[in-house]
PyMOL Python script that loads the backbone (N, CA, C, O; Angstrom):
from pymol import cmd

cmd.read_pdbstr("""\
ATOM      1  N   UNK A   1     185.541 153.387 125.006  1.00  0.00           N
ATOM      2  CA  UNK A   1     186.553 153.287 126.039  1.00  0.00           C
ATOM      3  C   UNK A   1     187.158 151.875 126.077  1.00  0.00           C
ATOM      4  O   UNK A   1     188.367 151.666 125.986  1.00  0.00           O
ATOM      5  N   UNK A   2     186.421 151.126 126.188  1.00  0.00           N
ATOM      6  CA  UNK A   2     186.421 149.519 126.091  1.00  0.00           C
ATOM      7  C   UNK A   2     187.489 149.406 124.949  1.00  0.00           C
ATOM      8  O   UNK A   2     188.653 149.046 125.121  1.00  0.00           O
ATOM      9  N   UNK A   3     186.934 149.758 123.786  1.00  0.00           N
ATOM     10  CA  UNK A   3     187.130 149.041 122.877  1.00  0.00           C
ATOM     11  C   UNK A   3     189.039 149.919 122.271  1.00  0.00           C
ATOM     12  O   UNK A   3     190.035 149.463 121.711  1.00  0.00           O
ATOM     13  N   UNK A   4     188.755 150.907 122.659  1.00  0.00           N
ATOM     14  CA  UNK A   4     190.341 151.671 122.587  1.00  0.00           C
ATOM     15  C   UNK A   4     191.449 151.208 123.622  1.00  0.00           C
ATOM     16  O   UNK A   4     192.643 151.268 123.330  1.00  0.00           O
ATOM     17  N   UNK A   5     190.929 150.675 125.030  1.00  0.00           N
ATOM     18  CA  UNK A   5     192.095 149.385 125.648  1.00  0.00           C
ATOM     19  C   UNK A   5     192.075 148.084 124.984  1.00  0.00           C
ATOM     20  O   UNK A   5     192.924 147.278 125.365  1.00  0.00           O
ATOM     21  N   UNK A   6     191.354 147.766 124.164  1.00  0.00           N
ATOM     22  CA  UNK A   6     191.124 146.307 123.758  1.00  0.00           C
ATOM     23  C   UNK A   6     192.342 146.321 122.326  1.00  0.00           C
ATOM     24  O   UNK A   6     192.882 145.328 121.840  1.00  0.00           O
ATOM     25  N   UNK A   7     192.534 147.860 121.876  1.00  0.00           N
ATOM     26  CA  UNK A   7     193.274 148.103 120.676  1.00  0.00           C
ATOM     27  C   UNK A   7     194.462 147.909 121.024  1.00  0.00           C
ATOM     28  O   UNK A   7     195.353 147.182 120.583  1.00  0.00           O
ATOM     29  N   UNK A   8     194.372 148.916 122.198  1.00  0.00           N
ATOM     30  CA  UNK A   8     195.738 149.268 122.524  1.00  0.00           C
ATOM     31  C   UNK A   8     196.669 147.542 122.998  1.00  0.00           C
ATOM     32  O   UNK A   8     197.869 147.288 122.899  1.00  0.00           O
ATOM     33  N   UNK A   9     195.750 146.824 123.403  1.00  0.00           N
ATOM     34  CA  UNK A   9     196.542 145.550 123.831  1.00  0.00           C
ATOM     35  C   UNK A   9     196.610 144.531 122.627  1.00  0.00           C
ATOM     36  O   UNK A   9     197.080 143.401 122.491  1.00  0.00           O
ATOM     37  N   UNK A  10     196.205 145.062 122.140  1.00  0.00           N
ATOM     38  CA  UNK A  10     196.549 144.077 120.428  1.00  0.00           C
ATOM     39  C   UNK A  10     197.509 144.863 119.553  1.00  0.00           C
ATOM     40  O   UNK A  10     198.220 144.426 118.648  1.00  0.00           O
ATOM     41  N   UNK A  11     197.402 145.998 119.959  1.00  0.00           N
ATOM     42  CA  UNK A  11     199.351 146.535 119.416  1.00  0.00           C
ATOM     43  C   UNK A  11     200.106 146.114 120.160  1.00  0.00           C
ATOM     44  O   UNK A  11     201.114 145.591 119.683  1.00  0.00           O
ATOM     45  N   UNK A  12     199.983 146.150 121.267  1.00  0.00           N
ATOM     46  CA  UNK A  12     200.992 145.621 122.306  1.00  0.00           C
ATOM     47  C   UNK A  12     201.498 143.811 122.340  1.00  0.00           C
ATOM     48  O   UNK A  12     202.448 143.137 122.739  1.00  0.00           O
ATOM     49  N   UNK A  13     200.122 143.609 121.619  1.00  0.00           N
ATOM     50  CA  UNK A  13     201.014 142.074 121.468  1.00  0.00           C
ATOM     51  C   UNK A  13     201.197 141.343 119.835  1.00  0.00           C
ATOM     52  O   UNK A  13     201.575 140.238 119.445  1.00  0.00           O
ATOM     53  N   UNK A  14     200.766 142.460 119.227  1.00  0.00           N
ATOM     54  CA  UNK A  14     201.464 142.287 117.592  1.00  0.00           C
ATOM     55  C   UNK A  14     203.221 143.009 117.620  1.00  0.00           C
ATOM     56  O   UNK A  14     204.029 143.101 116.696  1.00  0.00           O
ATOM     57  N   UNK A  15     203.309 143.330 118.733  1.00  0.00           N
ATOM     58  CA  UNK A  15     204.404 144.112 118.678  1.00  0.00           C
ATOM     59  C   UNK A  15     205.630 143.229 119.273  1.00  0.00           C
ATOM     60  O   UNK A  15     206.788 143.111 118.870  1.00  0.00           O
ATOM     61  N   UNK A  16     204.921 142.624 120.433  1.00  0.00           N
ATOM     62  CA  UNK A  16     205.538 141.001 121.042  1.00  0.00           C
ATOM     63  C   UNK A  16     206.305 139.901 119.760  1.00  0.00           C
ATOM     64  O   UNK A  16     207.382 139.342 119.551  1.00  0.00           O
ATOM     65  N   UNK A  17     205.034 140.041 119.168  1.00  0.00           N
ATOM     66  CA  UNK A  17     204.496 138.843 117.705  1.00  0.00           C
ATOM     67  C   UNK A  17     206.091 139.567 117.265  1.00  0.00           C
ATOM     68  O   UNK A  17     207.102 139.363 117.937  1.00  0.00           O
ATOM     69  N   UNK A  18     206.061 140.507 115.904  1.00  0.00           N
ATOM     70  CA  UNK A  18     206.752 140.914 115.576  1.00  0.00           C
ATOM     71  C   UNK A  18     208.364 140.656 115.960  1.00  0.00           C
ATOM     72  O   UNK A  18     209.267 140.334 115.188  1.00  0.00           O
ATOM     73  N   UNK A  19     208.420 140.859 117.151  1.00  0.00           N
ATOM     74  CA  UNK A  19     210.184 140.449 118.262  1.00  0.00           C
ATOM     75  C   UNK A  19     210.461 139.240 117.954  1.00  0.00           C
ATOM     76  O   UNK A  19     211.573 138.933 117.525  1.00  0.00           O
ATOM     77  N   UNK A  20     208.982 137.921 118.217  1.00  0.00           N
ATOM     78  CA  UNK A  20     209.529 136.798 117.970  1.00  0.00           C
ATOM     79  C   UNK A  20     209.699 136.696 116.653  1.00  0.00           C
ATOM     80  O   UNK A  20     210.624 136.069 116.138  1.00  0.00           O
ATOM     81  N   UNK A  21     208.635 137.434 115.910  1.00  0.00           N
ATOM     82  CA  UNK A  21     208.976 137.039 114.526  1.00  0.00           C
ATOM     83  C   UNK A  21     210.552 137.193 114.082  1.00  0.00           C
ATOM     84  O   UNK A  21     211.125 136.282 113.485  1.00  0.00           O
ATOM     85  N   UNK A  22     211.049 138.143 114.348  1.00  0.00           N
ATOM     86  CA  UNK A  22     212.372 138.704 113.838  1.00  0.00           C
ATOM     87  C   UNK A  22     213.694 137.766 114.832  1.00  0.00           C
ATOM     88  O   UNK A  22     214.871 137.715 114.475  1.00  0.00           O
ATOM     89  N   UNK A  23     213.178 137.144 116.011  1.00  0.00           N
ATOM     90  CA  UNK A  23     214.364 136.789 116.818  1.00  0.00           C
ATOM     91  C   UNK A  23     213.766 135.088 116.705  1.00  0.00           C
ATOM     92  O   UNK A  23     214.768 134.408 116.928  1.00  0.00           O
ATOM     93  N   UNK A  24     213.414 134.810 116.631  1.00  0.00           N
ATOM     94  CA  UNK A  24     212.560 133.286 116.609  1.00  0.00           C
ATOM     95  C   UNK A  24     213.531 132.166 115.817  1.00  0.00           C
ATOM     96  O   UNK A  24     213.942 132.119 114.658  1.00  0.00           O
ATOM     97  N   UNK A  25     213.673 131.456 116.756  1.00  0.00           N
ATOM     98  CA  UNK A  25     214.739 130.717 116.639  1.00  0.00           C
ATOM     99  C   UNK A  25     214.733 129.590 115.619  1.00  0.00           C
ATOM    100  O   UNK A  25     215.844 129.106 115.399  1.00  0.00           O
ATOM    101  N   UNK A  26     213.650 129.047 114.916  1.00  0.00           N
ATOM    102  CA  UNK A  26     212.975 128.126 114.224  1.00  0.00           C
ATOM    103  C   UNK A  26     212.394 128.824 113.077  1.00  0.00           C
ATOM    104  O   UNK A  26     211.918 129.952 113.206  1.00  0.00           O
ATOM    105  N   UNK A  27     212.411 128.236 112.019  1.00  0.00           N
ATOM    106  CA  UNK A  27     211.242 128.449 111.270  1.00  0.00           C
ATOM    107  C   UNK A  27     209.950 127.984 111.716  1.00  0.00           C
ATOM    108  O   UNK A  27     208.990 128.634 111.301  1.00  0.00           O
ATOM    109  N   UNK A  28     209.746 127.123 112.377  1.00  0.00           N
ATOM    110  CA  UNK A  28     207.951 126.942 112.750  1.00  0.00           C
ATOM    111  C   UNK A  28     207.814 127.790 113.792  1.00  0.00           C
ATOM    112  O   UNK A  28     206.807 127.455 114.417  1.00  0.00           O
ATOM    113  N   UNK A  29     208.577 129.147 114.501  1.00  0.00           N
ATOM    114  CA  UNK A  29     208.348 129.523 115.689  1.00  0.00           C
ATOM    115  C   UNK A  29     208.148 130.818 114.686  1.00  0.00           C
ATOM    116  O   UNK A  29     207.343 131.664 115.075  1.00  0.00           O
ATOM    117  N   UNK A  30     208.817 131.044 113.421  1.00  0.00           N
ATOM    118  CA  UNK A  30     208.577 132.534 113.471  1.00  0.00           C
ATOM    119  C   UNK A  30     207.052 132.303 112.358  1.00  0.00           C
ATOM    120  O   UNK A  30     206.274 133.252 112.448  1.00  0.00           O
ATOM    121  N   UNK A  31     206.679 131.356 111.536  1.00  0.00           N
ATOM    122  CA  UNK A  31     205.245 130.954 111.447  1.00  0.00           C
ATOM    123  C   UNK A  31     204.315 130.789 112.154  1.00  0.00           C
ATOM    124  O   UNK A  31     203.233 130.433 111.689  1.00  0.00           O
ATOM    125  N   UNK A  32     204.494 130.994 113.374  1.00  0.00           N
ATOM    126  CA  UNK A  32     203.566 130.810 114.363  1.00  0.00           C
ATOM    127  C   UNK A  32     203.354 132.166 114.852  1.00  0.00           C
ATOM    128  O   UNK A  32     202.239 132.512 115.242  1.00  0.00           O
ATOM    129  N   UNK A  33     204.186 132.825 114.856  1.00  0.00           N
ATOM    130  CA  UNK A  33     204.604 134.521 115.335  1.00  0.00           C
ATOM    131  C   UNK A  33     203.626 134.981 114.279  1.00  0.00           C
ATOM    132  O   UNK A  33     202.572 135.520 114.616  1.00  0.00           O
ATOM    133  N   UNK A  34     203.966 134.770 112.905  1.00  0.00           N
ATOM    134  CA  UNK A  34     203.412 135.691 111.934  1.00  0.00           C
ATOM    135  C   UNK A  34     201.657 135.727 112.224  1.00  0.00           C
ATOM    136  O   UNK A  34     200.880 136.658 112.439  1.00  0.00           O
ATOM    137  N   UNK A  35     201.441 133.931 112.091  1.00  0.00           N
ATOM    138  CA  UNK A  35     199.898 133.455 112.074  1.00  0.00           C
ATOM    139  C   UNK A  35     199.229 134.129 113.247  1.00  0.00           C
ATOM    140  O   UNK A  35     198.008 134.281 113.225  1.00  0.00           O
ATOM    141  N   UNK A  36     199.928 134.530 114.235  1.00  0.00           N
ATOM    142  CA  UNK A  36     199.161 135.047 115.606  1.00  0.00           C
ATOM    143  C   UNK A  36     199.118 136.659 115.485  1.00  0.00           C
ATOM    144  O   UNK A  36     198.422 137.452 116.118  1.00  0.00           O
ATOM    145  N   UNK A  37     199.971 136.871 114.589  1.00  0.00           N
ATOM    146  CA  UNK A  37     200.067 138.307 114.309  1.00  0.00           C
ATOM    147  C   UNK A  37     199.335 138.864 113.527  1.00  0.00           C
ATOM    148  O   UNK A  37     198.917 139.994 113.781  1.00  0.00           O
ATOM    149  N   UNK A  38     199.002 138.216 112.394  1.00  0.00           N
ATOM    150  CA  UNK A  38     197.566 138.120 111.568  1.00  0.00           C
ATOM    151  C   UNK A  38     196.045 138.181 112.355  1.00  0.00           C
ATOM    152  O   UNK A  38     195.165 139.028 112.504  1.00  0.00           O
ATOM    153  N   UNK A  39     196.306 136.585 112.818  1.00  0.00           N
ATOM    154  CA  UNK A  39     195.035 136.688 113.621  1.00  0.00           C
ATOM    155  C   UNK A  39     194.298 138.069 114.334  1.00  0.00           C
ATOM    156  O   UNK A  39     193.161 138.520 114.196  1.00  0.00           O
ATOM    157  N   UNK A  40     195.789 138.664 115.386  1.00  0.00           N
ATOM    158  CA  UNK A  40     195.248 140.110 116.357  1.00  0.00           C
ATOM    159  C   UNK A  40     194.954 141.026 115.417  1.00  0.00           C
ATOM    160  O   UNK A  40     194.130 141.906 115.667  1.00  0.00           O
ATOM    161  N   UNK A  41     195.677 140.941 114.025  1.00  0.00           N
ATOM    162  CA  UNK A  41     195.033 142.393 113.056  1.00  0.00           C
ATOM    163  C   UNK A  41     193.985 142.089 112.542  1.00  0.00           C
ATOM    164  O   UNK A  41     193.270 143.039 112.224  1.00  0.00           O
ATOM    165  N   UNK A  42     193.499 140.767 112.269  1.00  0.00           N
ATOM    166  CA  UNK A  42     191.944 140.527 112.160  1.00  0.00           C
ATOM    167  C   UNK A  42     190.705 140.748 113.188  1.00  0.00           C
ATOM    168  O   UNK A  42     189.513 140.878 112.908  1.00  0.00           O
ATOM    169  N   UNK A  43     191.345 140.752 114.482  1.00  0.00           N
ATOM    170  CA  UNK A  43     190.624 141.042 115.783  1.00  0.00           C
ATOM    171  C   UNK A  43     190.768 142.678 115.526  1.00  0.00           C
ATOM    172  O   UNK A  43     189.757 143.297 115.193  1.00  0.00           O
ATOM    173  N   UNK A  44     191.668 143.171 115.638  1.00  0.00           N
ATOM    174  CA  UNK A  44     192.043 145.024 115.556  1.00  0.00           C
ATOM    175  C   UNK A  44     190.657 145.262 114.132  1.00  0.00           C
ATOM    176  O   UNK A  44     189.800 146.110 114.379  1.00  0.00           O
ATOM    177  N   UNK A  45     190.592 144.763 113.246  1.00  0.00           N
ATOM    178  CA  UNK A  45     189.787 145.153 111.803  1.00  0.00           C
ATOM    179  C   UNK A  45     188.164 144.732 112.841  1.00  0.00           C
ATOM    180  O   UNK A  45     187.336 145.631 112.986  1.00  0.00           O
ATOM    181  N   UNK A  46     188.018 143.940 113.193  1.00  0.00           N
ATOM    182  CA  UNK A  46     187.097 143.528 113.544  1.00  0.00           C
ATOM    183  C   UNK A  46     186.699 144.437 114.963  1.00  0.00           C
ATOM    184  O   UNK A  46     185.504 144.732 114.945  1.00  0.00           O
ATOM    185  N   UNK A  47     187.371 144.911 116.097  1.00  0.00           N
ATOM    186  CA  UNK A  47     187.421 146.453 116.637  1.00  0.00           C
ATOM    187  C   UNK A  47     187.132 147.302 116.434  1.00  0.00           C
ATOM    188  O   UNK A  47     186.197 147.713 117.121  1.00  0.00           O
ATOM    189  N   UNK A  48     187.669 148.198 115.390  1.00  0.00           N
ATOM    190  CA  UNK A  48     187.576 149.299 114.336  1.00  0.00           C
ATOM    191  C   UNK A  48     186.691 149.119 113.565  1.00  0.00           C
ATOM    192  O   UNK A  48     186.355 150.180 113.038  1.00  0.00           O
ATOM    193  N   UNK A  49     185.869 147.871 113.073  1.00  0.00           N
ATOM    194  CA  UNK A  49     184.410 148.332 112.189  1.00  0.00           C
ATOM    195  C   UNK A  49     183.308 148.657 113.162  1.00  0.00           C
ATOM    196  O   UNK A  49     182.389 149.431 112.894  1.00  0.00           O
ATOM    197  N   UNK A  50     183.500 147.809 114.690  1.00  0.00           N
ATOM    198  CA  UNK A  50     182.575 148.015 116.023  1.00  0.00           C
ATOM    199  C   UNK A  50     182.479 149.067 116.016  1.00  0.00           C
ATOM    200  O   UNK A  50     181.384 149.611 115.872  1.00  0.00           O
ATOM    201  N   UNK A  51     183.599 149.722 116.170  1.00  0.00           N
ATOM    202  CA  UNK A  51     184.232 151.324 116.726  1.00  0.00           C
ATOM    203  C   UNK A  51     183.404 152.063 115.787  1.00  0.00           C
ATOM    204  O   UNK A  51     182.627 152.953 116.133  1.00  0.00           O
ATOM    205  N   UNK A  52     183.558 151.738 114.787  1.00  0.00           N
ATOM    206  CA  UNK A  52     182.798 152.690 113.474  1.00  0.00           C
ATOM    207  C   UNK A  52     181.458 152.768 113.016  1.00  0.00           C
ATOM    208  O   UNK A  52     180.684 153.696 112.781  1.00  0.00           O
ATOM    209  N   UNK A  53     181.391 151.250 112.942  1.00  0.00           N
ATOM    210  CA  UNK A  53     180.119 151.182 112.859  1.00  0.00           C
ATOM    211  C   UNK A  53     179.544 150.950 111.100  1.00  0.00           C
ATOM    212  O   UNK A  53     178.493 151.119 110.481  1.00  0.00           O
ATOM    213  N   UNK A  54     180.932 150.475 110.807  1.00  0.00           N
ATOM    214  CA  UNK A  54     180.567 149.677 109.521  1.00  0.00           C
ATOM    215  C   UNK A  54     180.845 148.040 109.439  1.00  0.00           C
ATOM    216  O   UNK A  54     181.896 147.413 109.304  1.00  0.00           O
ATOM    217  N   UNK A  55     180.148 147.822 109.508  1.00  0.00           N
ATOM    218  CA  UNK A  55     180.325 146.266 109.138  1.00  0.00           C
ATOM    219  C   UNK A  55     180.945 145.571 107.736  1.00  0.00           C
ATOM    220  O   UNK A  55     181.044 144.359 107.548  1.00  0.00           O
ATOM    221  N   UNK A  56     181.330 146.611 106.818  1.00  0.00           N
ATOM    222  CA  UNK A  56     181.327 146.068 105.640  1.00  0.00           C
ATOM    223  C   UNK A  56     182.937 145.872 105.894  1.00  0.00           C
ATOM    224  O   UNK A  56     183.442 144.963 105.234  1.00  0.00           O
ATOM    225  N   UNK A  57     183.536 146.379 106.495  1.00  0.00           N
ATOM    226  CA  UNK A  57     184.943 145.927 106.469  1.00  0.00           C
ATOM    227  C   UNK A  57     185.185 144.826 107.245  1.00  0.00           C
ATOM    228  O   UNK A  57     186.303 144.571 107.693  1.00  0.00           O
ATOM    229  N   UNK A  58     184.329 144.239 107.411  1.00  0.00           N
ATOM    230  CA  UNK A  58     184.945 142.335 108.371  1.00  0.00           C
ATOM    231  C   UNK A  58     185.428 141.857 106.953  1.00  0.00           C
ATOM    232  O   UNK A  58     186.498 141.271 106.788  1.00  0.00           O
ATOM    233  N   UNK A  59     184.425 142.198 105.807  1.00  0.00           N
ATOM    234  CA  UNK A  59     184.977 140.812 105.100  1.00  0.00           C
ATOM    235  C   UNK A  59     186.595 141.543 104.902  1.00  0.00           C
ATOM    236  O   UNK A  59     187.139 140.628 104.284  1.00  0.00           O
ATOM    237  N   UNK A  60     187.602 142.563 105.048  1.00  0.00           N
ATOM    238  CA  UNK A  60     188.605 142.572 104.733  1.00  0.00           C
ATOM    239  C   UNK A  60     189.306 141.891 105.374  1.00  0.00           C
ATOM    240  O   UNK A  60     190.281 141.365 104.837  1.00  0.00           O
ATOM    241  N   UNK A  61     188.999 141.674 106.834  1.00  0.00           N
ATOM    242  CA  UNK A  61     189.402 140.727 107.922  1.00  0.00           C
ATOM    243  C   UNK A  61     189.096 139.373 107.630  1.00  0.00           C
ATOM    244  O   UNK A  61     189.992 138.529 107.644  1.00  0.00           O
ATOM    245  N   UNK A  62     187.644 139.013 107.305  1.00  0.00           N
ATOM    246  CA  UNK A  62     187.473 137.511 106.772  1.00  0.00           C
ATOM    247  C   UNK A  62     188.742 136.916 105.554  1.00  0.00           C
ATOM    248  O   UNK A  62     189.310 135.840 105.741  1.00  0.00           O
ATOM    249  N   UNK A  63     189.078 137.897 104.201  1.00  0.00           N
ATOM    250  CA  UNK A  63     189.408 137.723 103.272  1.00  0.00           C
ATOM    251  C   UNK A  63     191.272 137.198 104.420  1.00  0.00           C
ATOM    252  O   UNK A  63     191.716 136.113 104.795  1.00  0.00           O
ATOM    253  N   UNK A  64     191.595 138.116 104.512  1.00  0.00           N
ATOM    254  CA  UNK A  64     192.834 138.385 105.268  1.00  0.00           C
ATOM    255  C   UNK A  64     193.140 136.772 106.320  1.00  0.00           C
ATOM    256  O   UNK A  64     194.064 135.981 106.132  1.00  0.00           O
ATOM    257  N   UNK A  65     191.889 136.653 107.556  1.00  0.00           N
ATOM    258  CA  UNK A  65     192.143 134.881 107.855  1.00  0.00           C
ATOM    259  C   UNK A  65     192.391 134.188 106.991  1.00  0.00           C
ATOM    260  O   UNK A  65     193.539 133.795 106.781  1.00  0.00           O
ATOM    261  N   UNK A  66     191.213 133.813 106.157  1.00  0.00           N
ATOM    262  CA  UNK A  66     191.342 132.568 104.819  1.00  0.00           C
ATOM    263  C   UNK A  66     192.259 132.471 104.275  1.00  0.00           C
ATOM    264  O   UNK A  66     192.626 131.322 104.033  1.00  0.00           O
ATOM    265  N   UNK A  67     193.353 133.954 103.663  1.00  0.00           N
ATOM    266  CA  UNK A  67     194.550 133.193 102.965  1.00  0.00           C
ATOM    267  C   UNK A  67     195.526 133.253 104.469  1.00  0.00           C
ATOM    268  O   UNK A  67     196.207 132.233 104.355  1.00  0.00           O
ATOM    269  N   UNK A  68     195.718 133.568 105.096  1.00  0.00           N
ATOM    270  CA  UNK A  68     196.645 133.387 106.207  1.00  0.00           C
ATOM    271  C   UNK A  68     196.143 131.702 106.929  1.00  0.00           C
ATOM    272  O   UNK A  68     196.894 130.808 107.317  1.00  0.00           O
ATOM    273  N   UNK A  69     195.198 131.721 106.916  1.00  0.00           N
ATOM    274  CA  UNK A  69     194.917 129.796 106.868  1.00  0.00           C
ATOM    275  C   UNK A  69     195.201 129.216 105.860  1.00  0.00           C
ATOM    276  O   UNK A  69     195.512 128.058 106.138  1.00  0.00           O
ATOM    277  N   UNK A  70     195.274 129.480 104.505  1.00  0.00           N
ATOM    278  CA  UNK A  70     196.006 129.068 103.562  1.00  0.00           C
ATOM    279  C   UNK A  70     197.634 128.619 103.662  1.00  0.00           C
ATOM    280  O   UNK A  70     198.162 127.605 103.204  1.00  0.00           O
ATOM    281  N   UNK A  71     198.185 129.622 104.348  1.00  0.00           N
ATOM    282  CA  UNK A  71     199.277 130.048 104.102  1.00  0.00           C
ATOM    283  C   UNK A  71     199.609 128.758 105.371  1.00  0.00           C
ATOM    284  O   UNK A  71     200.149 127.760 104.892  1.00  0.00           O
ATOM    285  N   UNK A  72     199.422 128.722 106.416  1.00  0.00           N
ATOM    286  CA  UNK A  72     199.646 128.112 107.439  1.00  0.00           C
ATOM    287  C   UNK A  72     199.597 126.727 107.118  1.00  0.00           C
ATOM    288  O   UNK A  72     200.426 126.151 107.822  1.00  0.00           O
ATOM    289  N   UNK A  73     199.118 126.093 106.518  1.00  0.00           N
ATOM    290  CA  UNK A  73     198.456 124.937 105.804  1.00  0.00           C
ATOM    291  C   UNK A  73     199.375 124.832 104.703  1.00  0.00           C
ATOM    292  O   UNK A  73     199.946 123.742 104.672  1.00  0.00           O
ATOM    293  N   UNK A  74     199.652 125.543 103.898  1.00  0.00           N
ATOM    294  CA  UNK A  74     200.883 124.996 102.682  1.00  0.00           C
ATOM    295  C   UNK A  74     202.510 124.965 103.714  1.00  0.00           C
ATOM    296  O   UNK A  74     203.597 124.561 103.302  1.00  0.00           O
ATOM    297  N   UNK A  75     202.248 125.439 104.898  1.00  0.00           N
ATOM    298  CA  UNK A  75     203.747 125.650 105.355  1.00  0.00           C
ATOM    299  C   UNK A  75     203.761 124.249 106.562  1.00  0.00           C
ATOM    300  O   UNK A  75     204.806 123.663 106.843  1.00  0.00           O
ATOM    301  N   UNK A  76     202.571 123.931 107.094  1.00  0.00           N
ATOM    302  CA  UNK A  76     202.250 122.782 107.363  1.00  0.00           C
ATOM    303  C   UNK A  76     202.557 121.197 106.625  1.00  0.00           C
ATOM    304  O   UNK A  76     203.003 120.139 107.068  1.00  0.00           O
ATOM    305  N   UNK A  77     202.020 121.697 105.140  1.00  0.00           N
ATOM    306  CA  UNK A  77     202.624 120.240 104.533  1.00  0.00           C
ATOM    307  C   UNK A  77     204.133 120.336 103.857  1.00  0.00           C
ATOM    308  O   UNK A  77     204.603 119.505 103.080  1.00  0.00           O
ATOM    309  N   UNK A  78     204.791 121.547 104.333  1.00  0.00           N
ATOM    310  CA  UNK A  78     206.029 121.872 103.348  1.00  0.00           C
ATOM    311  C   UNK A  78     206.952 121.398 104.680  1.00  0.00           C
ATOM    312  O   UNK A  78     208.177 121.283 104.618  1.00  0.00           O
ATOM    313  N   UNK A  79     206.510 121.256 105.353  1.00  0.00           N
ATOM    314  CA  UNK A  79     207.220 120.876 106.992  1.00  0.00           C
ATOM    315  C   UNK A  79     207.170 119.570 106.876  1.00  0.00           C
ATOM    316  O   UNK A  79     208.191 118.883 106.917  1.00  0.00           O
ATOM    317  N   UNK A  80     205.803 119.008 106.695  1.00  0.00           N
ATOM    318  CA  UNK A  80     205.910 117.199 106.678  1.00  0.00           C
ATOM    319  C   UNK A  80     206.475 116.280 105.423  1.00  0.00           C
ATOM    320  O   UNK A  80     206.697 115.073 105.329  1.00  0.00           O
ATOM    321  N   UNK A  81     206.640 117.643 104.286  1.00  0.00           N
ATOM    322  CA  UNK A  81     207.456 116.390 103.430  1.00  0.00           C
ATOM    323  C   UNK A  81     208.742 116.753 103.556  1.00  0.00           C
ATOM    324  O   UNK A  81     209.438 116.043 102.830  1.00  0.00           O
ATOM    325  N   UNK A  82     209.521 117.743 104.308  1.00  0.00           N
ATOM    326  CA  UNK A  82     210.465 117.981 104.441  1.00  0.00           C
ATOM    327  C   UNK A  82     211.317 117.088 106.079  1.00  0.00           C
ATOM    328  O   UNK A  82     212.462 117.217 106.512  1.00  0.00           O
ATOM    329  N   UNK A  83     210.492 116.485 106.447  1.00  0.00           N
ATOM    330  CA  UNK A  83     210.533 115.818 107.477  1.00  0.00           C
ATOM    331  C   UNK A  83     210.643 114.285 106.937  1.00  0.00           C
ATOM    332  O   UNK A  83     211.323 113.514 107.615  1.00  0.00           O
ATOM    333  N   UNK A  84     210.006 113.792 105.739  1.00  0.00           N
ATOM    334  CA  UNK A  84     210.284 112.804 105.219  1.00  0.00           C
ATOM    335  C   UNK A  84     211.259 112.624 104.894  1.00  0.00           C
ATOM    336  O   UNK A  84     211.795 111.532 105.080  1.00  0.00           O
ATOM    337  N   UNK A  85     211.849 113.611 104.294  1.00  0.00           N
ATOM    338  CA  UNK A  85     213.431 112.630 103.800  1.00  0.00           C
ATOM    339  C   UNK A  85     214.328 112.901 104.855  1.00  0.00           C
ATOM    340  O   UNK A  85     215.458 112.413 104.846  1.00  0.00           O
TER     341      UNK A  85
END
""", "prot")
cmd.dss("prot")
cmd.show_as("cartoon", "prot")
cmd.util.cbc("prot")
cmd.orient("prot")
């Protein structure tokens, strides 16, 4: 029960995510949209193995953070040398 309102409000705000992503006035605003939008589908994966009762699917969620922290981090220094000149 819990855990099917806990879903339902992480569609509801990947769906938020998504609006800014597409209307987001900045490039660092719609990177920030995406990264938070990631994050809740790693929380939703991490839900749904509870729900299930397999654990073996976090690491698809683990795998899924790490390059989306990747990703955040190359767009991080692509911002500060682009700020240099």
């Amino acid at each position: 029960m819990i855990a099917e309102a806990a879903l339902i409000l992480i569609a509801l705000s990947v769906a938020v995510c998504v609006i800014r992503l597409a209307i987001g006035p900045t490039l660092p605003d719609r990177v920030v949209a995406l990264d938070l939008a990631v994050t809740l589908c790693v929380g939703a994966i991490a839900l749904l193995c509870l729900k299930a009762g397999r654990p073996t699917m976090l690491v698809v969620g683990i795998v899924l953070a790490l390059i989306m922290f990747l990703g955040t981090a190359a767009f991080a220094q692509y911002i500060e040398r682009r700020a240099r000149r």
